[in-house]
N, CA, C and O of each residue as an XYZ file, in Angstrom:
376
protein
N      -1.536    -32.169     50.560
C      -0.298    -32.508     49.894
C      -0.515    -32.529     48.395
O      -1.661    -32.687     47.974
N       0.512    -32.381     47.550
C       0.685    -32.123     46.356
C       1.566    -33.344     45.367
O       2.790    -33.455     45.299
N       0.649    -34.086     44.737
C       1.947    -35.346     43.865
C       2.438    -35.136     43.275
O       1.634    -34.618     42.499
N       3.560    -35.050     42.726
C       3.549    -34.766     41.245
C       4.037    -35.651     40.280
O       4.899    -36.282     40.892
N       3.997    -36.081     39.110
C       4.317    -36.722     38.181
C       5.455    -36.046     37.401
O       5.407    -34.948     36.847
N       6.591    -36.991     37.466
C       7.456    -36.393     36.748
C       8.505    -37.444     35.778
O       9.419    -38.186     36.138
N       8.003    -37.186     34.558
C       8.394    -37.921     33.332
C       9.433    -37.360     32.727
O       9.936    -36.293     33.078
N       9.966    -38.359     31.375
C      10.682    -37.746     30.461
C      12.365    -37.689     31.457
O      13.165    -36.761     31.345
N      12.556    -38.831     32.317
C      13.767    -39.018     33.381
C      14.904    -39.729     32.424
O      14.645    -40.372     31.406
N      15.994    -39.524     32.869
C      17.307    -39.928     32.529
C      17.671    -41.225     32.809
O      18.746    -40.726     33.142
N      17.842    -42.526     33.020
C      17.818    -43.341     33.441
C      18.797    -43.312     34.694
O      18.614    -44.188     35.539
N      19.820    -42.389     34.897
C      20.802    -42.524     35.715
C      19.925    -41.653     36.552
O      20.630    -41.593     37.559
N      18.544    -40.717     36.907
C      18.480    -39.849     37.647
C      17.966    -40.632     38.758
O      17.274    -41.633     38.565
N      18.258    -40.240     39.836
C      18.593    -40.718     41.150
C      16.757    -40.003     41.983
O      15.933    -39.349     41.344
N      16.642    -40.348     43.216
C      15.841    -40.150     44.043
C      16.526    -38.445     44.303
O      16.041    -37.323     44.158
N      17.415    -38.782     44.597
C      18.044    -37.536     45.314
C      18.158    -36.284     44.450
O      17.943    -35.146     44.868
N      18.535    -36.616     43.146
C      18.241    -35.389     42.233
C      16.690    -34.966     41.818
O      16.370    -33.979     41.156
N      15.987    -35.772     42.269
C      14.207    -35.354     42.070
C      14.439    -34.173     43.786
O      14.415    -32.962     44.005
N      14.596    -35.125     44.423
C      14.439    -34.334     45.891
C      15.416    -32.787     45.844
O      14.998    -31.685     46.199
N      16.567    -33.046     45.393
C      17.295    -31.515     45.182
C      16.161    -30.612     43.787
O      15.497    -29.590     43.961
N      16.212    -30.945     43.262
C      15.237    -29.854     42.185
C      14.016    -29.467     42.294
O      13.507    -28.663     41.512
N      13.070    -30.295     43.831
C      12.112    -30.056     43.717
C      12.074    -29.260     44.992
O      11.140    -28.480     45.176
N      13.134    -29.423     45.984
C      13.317    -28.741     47.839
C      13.367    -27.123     47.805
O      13.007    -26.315     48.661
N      13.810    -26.972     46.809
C      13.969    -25.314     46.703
C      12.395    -24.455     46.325
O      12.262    -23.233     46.381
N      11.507    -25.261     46.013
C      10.060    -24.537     46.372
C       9.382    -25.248     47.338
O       8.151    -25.234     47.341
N       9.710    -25.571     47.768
C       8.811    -26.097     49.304
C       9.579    -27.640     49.907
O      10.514    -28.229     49.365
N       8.698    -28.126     51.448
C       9.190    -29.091     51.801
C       8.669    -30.435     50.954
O       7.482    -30.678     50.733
N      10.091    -31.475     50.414
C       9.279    -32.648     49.695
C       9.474    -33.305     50.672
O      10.471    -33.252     51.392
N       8.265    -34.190     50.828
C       7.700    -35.287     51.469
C       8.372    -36.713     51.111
O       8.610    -37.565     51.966
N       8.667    -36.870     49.619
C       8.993    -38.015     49.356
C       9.081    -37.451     48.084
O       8.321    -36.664     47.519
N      10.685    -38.252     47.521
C      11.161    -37.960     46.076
C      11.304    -39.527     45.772
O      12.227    -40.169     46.273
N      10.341    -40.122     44.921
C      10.736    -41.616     44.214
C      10.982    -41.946     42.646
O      10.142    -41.464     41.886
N      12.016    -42.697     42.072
C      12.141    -43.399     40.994
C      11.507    -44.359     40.864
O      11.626    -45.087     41.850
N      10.518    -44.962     39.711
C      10.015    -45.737     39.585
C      10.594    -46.922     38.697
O      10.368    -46.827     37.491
N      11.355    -48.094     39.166
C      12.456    -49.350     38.577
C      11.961    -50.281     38.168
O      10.838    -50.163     38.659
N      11.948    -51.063     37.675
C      10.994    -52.721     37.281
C      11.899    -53.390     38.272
O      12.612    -52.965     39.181
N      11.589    -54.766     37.718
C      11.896    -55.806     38.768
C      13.773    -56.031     39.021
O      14.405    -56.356     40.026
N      14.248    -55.664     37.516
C      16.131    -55.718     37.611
C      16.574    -54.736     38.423
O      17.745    -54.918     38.755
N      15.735    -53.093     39.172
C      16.389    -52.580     38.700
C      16.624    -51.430     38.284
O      17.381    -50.649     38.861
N      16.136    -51.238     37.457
C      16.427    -49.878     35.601
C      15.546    -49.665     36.162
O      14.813    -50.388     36.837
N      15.523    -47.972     35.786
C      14.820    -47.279     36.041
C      13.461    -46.968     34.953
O      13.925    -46.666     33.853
N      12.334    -46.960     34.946
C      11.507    -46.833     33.722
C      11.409    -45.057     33.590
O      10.331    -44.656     33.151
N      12.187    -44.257     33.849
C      12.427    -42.940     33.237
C      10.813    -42.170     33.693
O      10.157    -41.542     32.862
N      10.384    -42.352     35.059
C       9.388    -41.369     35.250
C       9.299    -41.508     36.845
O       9.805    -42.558     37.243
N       8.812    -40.749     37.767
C       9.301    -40.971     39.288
C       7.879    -39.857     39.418
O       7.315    -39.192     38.549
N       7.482    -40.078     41.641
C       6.874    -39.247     41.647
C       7.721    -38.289     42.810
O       8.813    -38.657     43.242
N       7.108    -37.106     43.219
C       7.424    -36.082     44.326
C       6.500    -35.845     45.122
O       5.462    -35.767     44.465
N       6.343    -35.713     46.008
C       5.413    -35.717     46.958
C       5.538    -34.269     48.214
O       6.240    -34.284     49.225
N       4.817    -33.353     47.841
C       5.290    -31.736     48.199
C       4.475    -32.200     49.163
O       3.941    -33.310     49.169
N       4.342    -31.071     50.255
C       3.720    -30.860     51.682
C       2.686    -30.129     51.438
O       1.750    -30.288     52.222
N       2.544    -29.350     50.577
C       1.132    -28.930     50.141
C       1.084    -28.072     48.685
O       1.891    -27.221     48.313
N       0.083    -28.482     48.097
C      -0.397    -28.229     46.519
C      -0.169    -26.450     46.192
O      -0.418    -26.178     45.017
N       0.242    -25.295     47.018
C       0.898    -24.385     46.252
C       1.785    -24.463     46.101
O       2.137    -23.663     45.234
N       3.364    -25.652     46.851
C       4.448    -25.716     46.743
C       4.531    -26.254     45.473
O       5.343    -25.732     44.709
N       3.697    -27.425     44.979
C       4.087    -28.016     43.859
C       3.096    -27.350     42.487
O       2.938    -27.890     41.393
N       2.672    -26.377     42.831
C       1.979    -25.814     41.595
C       3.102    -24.872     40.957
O       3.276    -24.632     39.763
N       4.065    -24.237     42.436
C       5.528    -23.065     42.191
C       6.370    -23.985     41.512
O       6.989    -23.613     40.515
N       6.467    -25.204     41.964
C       7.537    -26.466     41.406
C       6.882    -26.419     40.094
O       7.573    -25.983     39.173
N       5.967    -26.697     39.894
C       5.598    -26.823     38.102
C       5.943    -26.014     37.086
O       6.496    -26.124     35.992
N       5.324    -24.920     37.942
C       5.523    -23.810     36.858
C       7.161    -22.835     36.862
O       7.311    -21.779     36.247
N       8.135    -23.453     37.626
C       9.326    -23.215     37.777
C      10.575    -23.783     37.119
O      11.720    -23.483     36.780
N       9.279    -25.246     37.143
C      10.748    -26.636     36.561
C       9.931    -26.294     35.098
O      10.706    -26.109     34.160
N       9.171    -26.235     34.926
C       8.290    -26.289     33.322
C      10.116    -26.295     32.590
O      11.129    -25.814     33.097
N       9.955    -27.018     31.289
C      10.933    -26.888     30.248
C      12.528    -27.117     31.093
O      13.401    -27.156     30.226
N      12.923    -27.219     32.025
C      14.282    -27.613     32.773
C      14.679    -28.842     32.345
O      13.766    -29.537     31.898
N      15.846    -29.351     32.349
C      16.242    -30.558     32.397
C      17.005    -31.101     33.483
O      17.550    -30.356     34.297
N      17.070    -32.173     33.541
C      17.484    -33.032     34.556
C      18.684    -34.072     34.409
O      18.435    -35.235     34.725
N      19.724    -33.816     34.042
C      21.150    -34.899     33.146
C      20.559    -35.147     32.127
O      20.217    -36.308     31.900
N      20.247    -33.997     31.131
C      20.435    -33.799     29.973
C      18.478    -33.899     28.915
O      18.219    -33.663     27.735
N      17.868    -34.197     29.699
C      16.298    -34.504     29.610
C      15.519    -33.621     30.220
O      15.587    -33.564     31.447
N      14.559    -32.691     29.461
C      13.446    -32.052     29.830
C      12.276    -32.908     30.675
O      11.620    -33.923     30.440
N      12.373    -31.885     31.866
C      10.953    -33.000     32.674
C       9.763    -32.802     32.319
O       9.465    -31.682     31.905
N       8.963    -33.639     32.375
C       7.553    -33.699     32.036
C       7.076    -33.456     33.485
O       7.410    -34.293     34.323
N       6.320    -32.380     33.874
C       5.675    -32.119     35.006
C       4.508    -32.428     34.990
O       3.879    -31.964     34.038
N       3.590    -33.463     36.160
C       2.322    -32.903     36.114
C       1.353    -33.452     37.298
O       1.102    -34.649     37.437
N       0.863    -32.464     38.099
C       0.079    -32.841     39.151
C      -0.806    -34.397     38.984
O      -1.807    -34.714     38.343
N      -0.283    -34.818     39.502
C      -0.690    -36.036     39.781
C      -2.512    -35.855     40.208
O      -3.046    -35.027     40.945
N      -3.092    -36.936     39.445
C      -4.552    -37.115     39.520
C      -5.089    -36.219     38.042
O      -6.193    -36.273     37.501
N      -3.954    -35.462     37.672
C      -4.434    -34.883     36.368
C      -4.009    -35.160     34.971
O      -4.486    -34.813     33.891
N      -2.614    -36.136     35.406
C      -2.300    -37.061     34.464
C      -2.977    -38.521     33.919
O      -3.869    -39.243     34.364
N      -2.419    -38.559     33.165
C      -3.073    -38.945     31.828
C      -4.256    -39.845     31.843
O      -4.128    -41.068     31.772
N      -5.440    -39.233     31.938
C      -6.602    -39.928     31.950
C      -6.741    -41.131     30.947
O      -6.511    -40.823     29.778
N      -6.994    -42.128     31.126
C      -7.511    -42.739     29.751
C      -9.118    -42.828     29.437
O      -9.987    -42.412     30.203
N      -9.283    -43.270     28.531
C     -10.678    -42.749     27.804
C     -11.438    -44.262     28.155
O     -12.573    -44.568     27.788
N     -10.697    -44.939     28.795
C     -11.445    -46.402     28.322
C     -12.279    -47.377     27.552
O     -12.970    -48.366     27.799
N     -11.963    -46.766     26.653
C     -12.442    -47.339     24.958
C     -11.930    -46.883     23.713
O     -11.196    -45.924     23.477
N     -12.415    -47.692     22.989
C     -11.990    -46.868     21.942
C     -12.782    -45.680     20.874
O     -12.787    -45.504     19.656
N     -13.262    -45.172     21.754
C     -14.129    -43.974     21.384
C     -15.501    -44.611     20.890
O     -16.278    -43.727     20.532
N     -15.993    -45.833     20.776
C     -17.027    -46.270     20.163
C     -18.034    -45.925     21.605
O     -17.609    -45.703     22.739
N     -19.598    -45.968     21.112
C     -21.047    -46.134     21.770
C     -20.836    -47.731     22.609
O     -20.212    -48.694     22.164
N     -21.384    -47.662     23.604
C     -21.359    -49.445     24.066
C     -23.006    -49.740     23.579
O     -24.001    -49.123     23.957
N     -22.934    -50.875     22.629
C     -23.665    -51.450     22.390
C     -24.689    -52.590     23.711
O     -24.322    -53.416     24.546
N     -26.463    -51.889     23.164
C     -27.367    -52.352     24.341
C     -27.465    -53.636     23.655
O     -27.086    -53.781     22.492
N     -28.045    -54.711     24.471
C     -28.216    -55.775     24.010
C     -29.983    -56.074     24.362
O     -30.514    -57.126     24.007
């Protein structure tokens, strides 16, 4: 299976409009919005394809599209956004 990360959301965009934009290259597994505790949506959701060439066609298909009025941020999940866990400094030996 294939995750995908998809940022840069509308606040009004729905589960169902991830699942319609992403069904037309393969079967989705699961289309989610990600909400805080009220609610509101925090403007990034994931998709969950049936397998990793469907959502590599989804990437490179939706690339630059928008979604009620917002360009999506696509990106295979596990390849998003690493953090560096520091702040670039040496860890000091003691």
């Amino acid at each position: 299976m294939g995750t995908l990360y998809v940022g840069n959301l509308a606040h009004e965009t729905t589960d169902v409009d991830l699942r319609t934009a992403f069904s037309r290259f393969g079967k989705v597994v699961s289309a989610r919005i990600v909400s805080d505790r009220r609610g509101r949506t925090k403007g990034f959701g994931y998709v969950e394809m049936a397998d990793e060439e469907a959502a590599s066609v989804a990437i490179e298909s939706l690339r630059g599209t928008q979604i009620n009025g917002r360009t999506m941020d696509i990106v295979l999940e596990g390849r998003a956004r690493r953090r560096s866990g520091g702040n670039g400094r040496a860890r000091r030996r003691r």
